[in-house]
MARNU-564436 format. One record per residue (C-alpha): x, y, z. Coordinates in steps of 0.1 Angstrom, whole numbers, plus 2048, in hexadecimal, padded with zeros to 3 digits. Layout:
BEGIN
XYZ/...
% end
This chain:
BEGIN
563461B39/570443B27/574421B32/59A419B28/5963F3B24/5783F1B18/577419B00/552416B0A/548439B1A/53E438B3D/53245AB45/52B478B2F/52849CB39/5234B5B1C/51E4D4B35/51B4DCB5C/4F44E3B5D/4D84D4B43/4C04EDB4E/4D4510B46/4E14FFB22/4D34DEB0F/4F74E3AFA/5074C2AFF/52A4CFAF9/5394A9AF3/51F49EADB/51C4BCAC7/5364DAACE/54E4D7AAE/56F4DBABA/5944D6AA9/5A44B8ABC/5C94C8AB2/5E24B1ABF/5CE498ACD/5C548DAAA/5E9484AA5/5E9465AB1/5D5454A96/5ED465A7D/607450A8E/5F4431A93/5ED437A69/61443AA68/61D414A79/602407A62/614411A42/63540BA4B/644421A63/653417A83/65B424AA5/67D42AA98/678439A76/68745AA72/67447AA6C/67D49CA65/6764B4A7D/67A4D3A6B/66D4F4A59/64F4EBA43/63F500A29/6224FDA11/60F50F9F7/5EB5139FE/5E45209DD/5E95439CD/5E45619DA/5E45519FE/5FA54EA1B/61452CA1D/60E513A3A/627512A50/6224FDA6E/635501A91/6414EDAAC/6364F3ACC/653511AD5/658515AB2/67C4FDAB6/6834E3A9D/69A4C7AA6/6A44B5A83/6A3491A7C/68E47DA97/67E45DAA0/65645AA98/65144EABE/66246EAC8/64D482AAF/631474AC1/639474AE8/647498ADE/6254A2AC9/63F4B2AB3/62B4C1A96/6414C6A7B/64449DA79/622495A79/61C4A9A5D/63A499A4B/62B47AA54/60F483A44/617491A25/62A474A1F/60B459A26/5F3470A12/5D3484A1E/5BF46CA11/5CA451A27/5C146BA45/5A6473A39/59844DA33/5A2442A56/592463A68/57045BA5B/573434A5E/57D440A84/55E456A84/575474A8C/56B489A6E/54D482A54/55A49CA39/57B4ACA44/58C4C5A28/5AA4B5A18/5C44C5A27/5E14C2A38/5DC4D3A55/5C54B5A60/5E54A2A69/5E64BCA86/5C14B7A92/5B14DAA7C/58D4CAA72/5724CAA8D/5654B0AA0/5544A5ABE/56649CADD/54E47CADA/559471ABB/57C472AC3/57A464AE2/56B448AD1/584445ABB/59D442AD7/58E422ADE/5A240FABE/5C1414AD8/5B4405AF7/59D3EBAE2/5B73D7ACB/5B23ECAAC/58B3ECAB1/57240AAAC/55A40BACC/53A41EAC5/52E42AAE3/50E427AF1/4FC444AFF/4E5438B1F/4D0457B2A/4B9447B42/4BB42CB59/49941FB6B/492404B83/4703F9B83/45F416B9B/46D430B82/
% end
């Protein structure tokens, strides 16, 4: 559980019993944050020049992956597309086909930089599927990274205490 004025982490509970598993599933299961990695696509977005208002379009999107392969083609949720839209609409609405636009348009590399200077990702693939949250990561690390919203733009690393002792143990 995060602290959300502070980003510091005030609890953490990787599993329901220690004894049966020692697998901390928020410190090391790898999982694919999908849509809740959009956000910092967006927050990239205002950064370069975007603005609530900008228009996106929200519509079919195909690319090549490469010969003799299958073309990406993204969905909204309920497979709809609904044309031209705001960016803060593509965001309350999670609508996928804009944040890949979005992306494409600022460049993988620029995900790619602010993901690891996040700690979300230390080597994700360049591709653009990342946009939609495809590379693995912890729930830690991108909880912590959730912190730059609630902290004025500032990376919280977060402190793990795993014992506290008064002094009669």
């Amino acid at each position: 559980v995060m602290d959300p004025y502070t980003g510091r982490v005030l609890a953490l509970s990787g599993g329901f019993s220690f004894k049966k598993s020692e697998f901390n599933r928020a410190t090391q299961a790898l999982r694919q944050p999908g849509s809740a990695f959009k956000p910092f696509i967006y927050a990239l977005a205002l950064e370069n020049g975007y603005s609530p208002n900008s228009i996106i379009l929200d519509a079919p999107f195909v690319e090549s992956q490469g010969i003799g392969l299958k073309d990406w083609k993204p969905e909204n949720y309920g497979k709809k597309f609904y044309g031209p839209s705001t960016l803060r609409v593509g965001l309350e609405k999670s609508r996928n086909l804009m944040t890949v636009r979005i992306a494409q348009d600022l460049g993988i590399s620029k995900i790619i930089d602010l993901s690891k200077d996040l700690g979300i990702y230390d080597n994700p693939e360049e591709l653009l599927s990342i946009s939609l949250g495809s590379a693995e990561t912890t729930l830690l690390k991108l909880t912590s990274a959730y912190s730059v919203f609630v902290n004025g733009g500032k990376l919280v690393n977060p402190i793990l205490i795993d014992r506290i002792q008064d002094s009669e143990g």
